[in-house]
mmCIF file as Biopython writes it, N, C-alpha, C and O atoms, coordinates in Angstrom:
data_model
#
loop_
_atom_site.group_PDB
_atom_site.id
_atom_site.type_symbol
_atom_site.label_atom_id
_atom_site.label_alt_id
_atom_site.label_comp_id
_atom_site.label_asym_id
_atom_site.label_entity_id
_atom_site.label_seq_id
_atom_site.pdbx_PDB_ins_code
_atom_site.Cartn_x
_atom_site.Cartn_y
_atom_site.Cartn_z
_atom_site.occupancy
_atom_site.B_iso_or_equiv
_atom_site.auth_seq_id
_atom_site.auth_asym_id
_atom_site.pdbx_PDB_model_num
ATOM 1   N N  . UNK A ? 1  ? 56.187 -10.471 53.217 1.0 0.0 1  A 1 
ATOM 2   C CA . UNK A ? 1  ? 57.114 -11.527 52.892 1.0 0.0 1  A 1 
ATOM 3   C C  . UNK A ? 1  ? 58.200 -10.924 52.027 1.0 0.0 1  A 1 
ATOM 4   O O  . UNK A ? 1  ? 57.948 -10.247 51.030 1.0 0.0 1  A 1 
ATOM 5   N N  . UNK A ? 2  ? 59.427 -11.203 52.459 1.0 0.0 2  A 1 
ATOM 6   C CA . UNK A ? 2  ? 60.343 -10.538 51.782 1.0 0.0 2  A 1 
ATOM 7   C C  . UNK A ? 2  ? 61.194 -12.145 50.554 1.0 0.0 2  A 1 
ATOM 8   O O  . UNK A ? 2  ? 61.879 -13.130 50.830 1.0 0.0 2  A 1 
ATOM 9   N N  . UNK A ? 3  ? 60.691 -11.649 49.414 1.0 0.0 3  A 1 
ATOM 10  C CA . UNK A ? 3  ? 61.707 -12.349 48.733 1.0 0.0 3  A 1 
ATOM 11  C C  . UNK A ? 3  ? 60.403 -12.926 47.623 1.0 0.0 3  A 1 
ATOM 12  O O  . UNK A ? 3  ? 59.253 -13.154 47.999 1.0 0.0 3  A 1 
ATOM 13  N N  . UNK A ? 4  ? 60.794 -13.051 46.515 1.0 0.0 4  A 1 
ATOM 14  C CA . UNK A ? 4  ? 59.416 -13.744 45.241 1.0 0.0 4  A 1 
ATOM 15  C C  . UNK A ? 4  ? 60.277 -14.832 44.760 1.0 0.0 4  A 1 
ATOM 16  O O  . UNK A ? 4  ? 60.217 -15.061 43.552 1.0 0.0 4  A 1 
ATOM 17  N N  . UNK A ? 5  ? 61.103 -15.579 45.511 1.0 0.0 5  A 1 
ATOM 18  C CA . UNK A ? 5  ? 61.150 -16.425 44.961 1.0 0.0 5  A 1 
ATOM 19  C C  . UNK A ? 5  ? 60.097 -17.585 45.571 1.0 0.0 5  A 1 
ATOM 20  O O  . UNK A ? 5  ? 59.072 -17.400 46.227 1.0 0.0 5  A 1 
ATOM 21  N N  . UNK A ? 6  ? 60.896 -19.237 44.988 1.0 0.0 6  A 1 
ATOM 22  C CA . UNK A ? 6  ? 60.129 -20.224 45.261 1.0 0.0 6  A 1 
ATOM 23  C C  . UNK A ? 6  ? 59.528 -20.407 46.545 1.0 0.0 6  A 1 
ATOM 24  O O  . UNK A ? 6  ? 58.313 -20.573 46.652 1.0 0.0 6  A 1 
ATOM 25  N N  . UNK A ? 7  ? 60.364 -20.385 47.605 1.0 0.0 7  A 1 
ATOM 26  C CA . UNK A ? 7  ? 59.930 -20.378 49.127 1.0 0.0 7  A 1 
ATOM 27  C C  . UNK A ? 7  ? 58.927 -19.253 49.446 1.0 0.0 7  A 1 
ATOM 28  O O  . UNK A ? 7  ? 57.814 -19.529 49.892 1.0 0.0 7  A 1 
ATOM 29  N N  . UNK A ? 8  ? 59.396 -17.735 49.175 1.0 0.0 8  A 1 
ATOM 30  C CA . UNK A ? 8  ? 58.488 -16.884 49.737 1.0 0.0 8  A 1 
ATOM 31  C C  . UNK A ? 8  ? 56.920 -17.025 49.043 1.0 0.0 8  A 1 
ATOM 32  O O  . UNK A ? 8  ? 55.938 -16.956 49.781 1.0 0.0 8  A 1 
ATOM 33  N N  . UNK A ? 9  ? 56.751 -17.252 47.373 1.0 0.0 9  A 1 
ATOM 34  C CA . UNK A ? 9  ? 55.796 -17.269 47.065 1.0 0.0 9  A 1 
ATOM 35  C C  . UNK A ? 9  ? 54.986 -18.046 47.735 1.0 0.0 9  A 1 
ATOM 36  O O  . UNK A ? 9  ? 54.016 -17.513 48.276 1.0 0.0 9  A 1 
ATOM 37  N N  . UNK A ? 10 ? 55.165 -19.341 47.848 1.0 0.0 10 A 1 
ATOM 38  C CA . UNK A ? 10 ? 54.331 -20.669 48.520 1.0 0.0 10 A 1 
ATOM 39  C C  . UNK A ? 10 ? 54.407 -20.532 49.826 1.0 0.0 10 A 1 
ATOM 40  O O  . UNK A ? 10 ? 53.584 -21.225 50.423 1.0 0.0 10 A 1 
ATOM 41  N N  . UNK A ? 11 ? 55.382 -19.623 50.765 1.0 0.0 11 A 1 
ATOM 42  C CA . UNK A ? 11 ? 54.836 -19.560 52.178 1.0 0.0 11 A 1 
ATOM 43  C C  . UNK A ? 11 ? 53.894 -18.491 52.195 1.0 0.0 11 A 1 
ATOM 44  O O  . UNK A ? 11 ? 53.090 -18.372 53.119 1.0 0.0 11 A 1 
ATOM 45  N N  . UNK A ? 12 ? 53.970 -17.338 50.777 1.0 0.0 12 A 1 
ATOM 46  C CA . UNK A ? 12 ? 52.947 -16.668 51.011 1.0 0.0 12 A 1 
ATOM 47  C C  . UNK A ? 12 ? 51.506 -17.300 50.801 1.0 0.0 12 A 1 
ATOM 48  O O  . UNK A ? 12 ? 50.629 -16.997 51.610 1.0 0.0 12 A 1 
ATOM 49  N N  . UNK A ? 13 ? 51.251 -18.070 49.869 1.0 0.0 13 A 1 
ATOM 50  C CA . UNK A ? 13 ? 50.309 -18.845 49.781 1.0 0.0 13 A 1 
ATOM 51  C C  . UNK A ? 13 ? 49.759 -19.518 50.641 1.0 0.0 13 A 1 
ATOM 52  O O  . UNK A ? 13 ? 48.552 -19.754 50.599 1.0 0.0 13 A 1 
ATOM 53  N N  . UNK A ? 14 ? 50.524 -19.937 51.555 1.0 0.0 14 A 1 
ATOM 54  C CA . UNK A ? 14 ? 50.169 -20.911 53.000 1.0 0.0 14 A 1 
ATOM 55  C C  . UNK A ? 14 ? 49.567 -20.203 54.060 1.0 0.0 14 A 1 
ATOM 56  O O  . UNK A ? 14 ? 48.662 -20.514 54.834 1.0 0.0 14 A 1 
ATOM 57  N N  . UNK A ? 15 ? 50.413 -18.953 53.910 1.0 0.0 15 A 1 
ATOM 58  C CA . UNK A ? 15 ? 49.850 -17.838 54.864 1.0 0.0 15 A 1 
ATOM 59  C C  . UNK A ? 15 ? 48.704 -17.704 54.792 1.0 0.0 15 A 1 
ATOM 60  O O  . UNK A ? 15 ? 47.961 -18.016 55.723 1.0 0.0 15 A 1 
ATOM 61  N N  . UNK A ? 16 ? 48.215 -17.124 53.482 1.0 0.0 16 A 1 
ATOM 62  C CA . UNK A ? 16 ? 47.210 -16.307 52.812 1.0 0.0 16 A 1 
ATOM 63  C C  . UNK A ? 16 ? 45.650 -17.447 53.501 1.0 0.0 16 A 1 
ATOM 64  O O  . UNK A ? 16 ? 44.567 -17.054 53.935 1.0 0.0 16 A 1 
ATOM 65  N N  . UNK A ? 17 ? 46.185 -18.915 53.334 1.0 0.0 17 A 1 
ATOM 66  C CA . UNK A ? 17 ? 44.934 -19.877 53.082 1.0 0.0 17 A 1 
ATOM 67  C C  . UNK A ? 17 ? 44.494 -19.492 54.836 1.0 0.0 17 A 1 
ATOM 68  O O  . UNK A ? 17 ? 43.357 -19.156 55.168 1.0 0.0 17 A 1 
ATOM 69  N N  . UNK A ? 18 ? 45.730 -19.640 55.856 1.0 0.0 18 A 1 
ATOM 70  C CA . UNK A ? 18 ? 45.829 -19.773 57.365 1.0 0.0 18 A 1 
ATOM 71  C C  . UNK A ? 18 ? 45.291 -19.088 57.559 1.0 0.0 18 A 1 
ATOM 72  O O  . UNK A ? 18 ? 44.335 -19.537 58.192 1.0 0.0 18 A 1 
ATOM 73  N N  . UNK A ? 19 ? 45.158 -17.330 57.331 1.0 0.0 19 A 1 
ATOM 74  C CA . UNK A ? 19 ? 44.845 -16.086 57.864 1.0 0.0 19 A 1 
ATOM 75  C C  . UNK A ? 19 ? 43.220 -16.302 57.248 1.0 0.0 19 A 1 
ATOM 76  O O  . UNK A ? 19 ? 42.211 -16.337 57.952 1.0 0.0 19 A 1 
ATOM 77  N N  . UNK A ? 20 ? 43.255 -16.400 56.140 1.0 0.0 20 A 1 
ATOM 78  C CA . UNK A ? 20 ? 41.789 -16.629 55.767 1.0 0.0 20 A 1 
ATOM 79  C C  . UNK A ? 20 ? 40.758 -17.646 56.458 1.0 0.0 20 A 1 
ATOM 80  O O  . UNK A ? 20 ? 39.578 -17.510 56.784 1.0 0.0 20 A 1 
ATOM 81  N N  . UNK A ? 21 ? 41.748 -18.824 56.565 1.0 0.0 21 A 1 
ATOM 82  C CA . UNK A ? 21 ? 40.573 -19.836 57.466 1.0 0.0 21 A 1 
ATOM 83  C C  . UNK A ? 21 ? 40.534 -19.314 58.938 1.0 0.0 21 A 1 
ATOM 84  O O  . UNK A ? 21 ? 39.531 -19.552 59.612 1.0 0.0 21 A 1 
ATOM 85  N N  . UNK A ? 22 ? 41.703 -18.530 59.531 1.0 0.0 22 A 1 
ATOM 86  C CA . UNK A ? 22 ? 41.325 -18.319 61.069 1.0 0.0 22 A 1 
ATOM 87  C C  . UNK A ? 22 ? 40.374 -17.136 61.214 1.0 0.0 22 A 1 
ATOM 88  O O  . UNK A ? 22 ? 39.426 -17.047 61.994 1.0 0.0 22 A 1 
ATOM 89  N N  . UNK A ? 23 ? 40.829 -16.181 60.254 1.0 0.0 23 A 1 
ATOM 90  C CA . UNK A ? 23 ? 39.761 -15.207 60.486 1.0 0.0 23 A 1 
ATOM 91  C C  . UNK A ? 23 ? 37.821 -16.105 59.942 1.0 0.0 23 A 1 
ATOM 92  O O  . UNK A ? 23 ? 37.017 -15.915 60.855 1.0 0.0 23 A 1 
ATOM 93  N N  . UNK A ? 24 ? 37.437 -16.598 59.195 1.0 0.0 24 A 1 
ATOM 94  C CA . UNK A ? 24 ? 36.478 -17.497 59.031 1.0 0.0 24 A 1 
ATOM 95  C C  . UNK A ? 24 ? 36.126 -18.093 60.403 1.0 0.0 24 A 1 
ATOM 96  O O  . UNK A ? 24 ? 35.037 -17.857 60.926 1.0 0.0 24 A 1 
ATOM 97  N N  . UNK A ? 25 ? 36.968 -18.791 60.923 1.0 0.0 25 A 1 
ATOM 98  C CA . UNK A ? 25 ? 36.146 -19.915 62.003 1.0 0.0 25 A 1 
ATOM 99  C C  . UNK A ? 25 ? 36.617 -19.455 63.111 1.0 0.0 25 A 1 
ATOM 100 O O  . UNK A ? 25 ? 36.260 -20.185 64.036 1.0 0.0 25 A 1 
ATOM 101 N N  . UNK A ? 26 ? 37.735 -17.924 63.718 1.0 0.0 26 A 1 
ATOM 102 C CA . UNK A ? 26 ? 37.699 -17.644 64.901 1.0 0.0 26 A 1 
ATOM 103 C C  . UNK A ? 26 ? 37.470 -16.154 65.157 1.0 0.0 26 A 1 
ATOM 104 O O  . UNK A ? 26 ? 36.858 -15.743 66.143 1.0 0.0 26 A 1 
ATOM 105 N N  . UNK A ? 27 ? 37.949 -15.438 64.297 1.0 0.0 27 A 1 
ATOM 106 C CA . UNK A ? 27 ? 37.581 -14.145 64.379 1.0 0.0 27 A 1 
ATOM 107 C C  . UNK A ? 27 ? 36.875 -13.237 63.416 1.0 0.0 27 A 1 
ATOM 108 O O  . UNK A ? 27 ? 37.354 -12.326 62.741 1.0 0.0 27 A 1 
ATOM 109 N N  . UNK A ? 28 ? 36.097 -13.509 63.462 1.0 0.0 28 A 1 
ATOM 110 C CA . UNK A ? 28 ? 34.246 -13.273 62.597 1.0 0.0 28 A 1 
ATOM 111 C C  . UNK A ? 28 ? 34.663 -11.603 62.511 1.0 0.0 28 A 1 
ATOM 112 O O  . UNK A ? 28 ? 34.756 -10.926 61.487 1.0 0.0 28 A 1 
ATOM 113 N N  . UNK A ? 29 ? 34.869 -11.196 63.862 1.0 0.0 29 A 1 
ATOM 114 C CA . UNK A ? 29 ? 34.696 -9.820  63.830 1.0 0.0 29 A 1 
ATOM 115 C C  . UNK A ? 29 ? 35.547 -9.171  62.924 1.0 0.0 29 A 1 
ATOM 116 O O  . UNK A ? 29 ? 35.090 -8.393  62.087 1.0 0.0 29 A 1 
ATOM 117 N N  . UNK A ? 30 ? 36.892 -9.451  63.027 1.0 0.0 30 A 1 
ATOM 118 C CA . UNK A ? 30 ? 37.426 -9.004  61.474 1.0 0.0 30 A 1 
ATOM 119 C C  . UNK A ? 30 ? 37.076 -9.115  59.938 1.0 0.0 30 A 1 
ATOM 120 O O  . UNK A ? 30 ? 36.673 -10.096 59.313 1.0 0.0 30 A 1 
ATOM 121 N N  . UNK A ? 31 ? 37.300 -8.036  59.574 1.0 0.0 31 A 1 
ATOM 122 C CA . UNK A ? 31 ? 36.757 -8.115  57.941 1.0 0.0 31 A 1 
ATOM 123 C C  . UNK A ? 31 ? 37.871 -8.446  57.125 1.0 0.0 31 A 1 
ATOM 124 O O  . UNK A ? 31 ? 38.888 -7.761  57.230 1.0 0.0 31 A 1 
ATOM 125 N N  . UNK A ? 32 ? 37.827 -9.421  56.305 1.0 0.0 32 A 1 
ATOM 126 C CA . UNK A ? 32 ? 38.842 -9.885  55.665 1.0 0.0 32 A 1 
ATOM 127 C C  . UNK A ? 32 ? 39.147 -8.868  54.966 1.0 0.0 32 A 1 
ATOM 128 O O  . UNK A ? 32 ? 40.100 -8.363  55.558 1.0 0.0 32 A 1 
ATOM 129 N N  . UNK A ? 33 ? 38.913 -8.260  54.060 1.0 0.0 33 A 1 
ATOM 130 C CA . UNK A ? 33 ? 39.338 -7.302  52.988 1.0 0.0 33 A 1 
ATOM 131 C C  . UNK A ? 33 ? 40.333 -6.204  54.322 1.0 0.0 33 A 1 
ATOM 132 O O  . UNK A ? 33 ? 41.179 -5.606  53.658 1.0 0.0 33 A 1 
ATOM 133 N N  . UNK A ? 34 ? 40.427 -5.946  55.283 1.0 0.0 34 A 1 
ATOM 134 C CA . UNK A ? 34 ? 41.349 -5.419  56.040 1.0 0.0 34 A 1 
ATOM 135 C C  . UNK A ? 34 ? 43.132 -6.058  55.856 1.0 0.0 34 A 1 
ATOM 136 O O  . UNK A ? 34 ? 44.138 -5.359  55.980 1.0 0.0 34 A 1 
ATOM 137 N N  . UNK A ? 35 ? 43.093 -7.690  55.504 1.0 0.0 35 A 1 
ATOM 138 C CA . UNK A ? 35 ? 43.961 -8.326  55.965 1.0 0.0 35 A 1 
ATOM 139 C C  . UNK A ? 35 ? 44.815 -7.741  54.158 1.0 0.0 35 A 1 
ATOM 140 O O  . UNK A ? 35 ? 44.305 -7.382  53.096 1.0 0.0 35 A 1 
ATOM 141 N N  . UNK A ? 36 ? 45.996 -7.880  54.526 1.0 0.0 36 A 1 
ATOM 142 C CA . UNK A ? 36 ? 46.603 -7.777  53.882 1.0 0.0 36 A 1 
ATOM 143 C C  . UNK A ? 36 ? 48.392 -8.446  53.868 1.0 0.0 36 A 1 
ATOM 144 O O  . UNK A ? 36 ? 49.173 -8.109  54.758 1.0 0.0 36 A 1 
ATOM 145 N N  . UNK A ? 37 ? 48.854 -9.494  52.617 1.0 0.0 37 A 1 
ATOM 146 C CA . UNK A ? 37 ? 49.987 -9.886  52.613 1.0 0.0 37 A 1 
ATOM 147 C C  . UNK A ? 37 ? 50.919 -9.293  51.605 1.0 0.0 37 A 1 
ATOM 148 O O  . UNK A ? 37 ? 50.529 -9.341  50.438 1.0 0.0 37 A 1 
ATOM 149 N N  . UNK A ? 38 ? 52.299 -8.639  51.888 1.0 0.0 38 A 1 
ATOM 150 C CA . UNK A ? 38 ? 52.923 -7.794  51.091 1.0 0.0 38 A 1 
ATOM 151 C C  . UNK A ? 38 ? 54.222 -9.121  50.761 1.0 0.0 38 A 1 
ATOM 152 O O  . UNK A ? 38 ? 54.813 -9.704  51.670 1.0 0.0 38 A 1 
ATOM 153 N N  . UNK A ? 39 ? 54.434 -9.364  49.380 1.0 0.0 39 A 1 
ATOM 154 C CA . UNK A ? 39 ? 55.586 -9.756  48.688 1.0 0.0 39 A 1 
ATOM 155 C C  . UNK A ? 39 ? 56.993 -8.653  48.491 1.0 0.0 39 A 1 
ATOM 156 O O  . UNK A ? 39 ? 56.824 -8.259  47.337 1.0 0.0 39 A 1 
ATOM 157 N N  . UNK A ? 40 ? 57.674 -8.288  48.771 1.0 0.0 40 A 1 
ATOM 158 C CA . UNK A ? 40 ? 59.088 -7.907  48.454 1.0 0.0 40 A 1 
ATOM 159 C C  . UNK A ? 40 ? 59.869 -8.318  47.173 1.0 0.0 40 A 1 
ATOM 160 O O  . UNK A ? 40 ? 59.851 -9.478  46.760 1.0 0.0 40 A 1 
ATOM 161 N N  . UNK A ? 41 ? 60.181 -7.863  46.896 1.0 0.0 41 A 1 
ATOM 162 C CA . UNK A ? 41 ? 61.086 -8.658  45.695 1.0 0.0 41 A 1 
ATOM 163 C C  . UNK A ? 41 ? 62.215 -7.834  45.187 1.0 0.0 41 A 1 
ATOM 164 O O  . UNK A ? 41 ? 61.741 -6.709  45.031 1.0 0.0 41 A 1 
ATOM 165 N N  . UNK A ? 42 ? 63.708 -7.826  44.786 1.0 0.0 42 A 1 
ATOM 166 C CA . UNK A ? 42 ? 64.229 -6.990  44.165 1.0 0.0 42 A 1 
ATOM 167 C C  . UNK A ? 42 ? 63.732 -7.597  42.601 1.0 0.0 42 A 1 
ATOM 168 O O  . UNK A ? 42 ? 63.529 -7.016  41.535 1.0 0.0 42 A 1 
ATOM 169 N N  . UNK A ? 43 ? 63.692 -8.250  42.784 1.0 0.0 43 A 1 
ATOM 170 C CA . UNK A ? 43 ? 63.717 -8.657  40.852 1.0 0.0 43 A 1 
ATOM 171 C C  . UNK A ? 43 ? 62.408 -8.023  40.365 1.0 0.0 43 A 1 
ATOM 172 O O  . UNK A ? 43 ? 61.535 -7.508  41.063 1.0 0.0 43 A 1 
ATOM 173 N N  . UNK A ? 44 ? 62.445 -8.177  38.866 1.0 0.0 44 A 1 
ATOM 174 C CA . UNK A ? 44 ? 61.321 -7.758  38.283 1.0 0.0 44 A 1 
ATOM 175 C C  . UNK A ? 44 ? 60.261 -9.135  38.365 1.0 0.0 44 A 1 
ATOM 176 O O  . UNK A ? 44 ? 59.055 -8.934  38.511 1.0 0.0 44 A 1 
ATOM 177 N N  . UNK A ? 45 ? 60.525 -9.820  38.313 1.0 0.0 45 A 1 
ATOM 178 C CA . UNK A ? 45 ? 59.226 -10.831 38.468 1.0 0.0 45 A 1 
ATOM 179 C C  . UNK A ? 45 ? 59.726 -11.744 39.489 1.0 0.0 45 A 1 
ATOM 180 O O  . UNK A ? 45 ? 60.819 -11.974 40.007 1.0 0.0 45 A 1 
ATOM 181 N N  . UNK A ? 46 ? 58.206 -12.304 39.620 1.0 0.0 46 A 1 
ATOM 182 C CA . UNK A ? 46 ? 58.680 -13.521 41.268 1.0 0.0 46 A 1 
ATOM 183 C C  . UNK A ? 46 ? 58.638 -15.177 40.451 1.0 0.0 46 A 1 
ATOM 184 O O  . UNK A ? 46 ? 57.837 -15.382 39.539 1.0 0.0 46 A 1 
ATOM 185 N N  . UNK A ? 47 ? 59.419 -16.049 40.841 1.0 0.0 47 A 1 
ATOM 186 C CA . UNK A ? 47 ? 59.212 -17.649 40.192 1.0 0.0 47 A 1 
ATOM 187 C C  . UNK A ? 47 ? 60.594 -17.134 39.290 1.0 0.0 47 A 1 
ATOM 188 O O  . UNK A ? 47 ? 60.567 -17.522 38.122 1.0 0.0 47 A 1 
ATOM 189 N N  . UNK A ? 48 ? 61.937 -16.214 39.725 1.0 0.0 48 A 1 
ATOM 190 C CA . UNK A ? 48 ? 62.730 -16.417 38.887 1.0 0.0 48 A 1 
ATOM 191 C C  . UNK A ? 48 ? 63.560 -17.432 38.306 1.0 0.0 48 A 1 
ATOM 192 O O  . UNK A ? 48 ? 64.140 -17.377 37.222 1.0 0.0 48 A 1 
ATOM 193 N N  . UNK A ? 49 ? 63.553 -18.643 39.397 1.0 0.0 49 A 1 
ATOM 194 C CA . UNK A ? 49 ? 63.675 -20.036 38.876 1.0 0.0 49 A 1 
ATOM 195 C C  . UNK A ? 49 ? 63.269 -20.803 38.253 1.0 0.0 49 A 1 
ATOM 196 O O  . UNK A ? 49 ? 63.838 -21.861 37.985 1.0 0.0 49 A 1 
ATOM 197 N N  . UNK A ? 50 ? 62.125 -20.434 37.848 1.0 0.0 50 A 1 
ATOM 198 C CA . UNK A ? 50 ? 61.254 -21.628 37.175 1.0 0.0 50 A 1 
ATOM 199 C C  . UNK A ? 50 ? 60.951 -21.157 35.816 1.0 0.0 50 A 1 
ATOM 200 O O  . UNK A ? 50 ? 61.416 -20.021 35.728 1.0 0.0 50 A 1 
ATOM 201 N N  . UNK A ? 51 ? 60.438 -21.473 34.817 1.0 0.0 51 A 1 
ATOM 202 C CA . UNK A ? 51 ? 59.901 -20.518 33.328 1.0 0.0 51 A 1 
ATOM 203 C C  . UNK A ? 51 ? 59.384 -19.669 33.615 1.0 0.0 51 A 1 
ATOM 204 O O  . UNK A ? 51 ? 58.650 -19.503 34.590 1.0 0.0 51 A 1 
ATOM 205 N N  . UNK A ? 52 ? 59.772 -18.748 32.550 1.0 0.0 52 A 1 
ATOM 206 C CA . UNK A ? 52 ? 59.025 -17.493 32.746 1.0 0.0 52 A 1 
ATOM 207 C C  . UNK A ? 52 ? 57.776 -17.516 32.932 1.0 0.0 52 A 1 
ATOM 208 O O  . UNK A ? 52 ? 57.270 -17.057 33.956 1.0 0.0 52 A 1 
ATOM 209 N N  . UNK A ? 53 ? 56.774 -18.302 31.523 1.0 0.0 53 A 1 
ATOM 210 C CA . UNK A ? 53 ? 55.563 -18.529 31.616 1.0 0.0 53 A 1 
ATOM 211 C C  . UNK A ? 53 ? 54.913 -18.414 33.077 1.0 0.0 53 A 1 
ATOM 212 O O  . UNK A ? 53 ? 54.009 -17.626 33.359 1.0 0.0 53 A 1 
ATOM 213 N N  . UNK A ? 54 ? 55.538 -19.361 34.005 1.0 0.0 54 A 1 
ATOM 214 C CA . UNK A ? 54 ? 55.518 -19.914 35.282 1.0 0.0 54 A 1 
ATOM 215 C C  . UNK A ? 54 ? 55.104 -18.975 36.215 1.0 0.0 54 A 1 
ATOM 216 O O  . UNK A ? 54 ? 54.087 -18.769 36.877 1.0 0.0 54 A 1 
ATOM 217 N N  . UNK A ? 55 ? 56.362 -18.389 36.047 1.0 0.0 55 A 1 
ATOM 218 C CA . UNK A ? 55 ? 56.707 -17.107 37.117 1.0 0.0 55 A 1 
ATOM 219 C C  . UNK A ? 55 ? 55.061 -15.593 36.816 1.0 0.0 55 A 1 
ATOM 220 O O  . UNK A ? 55 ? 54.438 -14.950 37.661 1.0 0.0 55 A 1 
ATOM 221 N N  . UNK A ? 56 ? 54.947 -15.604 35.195 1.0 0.0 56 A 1 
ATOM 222 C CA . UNK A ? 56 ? 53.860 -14.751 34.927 1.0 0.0 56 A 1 
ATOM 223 C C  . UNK A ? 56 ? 52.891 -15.643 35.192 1.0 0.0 56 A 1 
ATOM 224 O O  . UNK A ? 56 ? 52.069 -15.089 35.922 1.0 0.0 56 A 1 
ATOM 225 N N  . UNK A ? 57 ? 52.585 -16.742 34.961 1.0 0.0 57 A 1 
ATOM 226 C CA . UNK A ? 57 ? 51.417 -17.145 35.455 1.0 0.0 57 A 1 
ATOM 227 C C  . UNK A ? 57 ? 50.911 -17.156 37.176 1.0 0.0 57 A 1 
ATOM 228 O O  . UNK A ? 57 ? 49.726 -17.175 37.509 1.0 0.0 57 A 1 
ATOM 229 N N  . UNK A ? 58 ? 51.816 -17.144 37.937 1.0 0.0 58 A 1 
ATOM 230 C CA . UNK A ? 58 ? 51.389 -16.977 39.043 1.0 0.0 58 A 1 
ATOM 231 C C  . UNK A ? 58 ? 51.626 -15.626 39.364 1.0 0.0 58 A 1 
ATOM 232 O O  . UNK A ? 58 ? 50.910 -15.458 40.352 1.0 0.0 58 A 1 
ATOM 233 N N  . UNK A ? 59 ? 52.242 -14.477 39.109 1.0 0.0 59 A 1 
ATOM 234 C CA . UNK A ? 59 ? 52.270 -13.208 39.074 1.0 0.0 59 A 1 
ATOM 235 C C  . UNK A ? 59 ? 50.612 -12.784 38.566 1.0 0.0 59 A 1 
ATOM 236 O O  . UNK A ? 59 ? 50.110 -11.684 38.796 1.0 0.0 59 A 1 
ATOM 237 N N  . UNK A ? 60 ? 50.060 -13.681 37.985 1.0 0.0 60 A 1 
ATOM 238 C CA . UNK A ? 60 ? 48.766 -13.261 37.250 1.0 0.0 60 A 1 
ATOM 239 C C  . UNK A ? 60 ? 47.652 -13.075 38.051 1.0 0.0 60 A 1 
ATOM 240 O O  . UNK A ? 60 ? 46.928 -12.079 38.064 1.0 0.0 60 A 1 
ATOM 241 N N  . UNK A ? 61 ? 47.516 -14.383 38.921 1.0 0.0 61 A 1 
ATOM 242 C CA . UNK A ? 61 ? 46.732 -14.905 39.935 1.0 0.0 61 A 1 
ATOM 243 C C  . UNK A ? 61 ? 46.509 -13.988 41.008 1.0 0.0 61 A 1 
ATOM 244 O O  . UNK A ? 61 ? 45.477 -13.547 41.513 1.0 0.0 61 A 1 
ATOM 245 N N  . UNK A ? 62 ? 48.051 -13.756 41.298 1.0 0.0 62 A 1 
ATOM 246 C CA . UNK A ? 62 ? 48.222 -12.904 42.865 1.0 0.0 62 A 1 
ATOM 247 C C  . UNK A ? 62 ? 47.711 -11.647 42.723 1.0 0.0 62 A 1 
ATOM 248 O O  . UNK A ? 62 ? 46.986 -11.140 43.579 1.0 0.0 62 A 1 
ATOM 249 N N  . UNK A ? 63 ? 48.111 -10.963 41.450 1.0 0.0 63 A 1 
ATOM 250 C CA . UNK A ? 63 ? 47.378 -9.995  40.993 1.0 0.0 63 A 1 
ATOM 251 C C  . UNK A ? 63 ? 46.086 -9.781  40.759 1.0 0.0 63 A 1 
ATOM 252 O O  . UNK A ? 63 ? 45.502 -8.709  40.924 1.0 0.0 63 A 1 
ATOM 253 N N  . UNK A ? 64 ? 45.469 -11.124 40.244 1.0 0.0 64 A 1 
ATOM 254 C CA . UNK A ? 64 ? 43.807 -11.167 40.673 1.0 0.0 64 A 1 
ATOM 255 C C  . UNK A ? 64 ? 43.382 -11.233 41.771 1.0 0.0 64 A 1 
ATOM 256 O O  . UNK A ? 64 ? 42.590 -10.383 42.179 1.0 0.0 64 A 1 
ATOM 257 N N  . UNK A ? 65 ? 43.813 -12.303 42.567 1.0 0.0 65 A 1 
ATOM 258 C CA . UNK A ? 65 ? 43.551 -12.069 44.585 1.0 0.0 65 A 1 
ATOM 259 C C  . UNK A ? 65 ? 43.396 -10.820 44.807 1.0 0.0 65 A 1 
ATOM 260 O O  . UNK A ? 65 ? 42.397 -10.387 45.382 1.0 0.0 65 A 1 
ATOM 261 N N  . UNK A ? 66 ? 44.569 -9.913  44.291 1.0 0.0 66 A 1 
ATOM 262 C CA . UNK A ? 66 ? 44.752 -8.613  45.010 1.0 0.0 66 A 1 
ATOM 263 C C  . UNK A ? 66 ? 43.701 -8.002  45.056 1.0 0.0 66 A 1 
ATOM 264 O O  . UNK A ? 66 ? 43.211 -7.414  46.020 1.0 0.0 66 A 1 
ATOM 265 N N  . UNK A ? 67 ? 43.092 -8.177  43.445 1.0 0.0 67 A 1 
ATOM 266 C CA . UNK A ? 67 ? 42.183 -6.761  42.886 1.0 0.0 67 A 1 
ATOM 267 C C  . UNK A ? 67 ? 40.783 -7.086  43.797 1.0 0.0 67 A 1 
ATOM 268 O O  . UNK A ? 67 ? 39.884 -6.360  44.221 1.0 0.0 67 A 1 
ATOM 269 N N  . UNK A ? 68 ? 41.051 -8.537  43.881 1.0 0.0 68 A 1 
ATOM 270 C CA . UNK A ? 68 ? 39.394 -9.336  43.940 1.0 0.0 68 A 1 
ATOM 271 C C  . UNK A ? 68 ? 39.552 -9.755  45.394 1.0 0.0 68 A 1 
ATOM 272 O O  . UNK A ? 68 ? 38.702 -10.587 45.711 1.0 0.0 68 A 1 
ATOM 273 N N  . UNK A ? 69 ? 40.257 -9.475  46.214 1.0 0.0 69 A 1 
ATOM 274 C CA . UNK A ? 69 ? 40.406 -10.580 47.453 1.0 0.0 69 A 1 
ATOM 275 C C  . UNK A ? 69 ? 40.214 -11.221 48.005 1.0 0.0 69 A 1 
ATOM 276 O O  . UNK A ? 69 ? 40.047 -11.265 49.224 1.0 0.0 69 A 1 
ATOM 277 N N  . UNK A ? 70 ? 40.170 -12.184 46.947 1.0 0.0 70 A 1 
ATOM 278 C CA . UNK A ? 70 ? 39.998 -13.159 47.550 1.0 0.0 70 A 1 
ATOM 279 C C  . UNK A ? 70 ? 40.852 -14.341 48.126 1.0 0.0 70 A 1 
ATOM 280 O O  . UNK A ? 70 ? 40.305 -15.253 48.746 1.0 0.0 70 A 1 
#
């Protein structure tokens, strides 16, 4: 996904739930920890519209998904 702002974050999110439930209930044979969604960003943080807090708090999360993938 190219872009951290408002749109890309939450379509990445939408993605993330889709790919996870199809691989779950149609393609078993894939191993999730294979799947992988890449953010783009020129800026230094993503949610540059919204508070900072904001923007690090969900920078926080995605960064836990990552480590943990869940």
């Amino acid at each position: 996904m190219i872009g951290g702002g408002f749109s890309g974050i939450e379509t990445v999110g939408e993605l993330s739930r889709f790919v996870k439930d199809s691989i779950k209930n149609y393609y078993k044979h894939i191993n999730p920890h294979y799947i992988r969604i890449v953010i783009l960003t020129a800026e230094d943080m993503i949610l540059t519209d919204v508070y900072k807090d904001l923007g690090e708090y969900a920078k926080n999360i995605l960064e836990k998904k990552r480590r943990n993938r869940i």
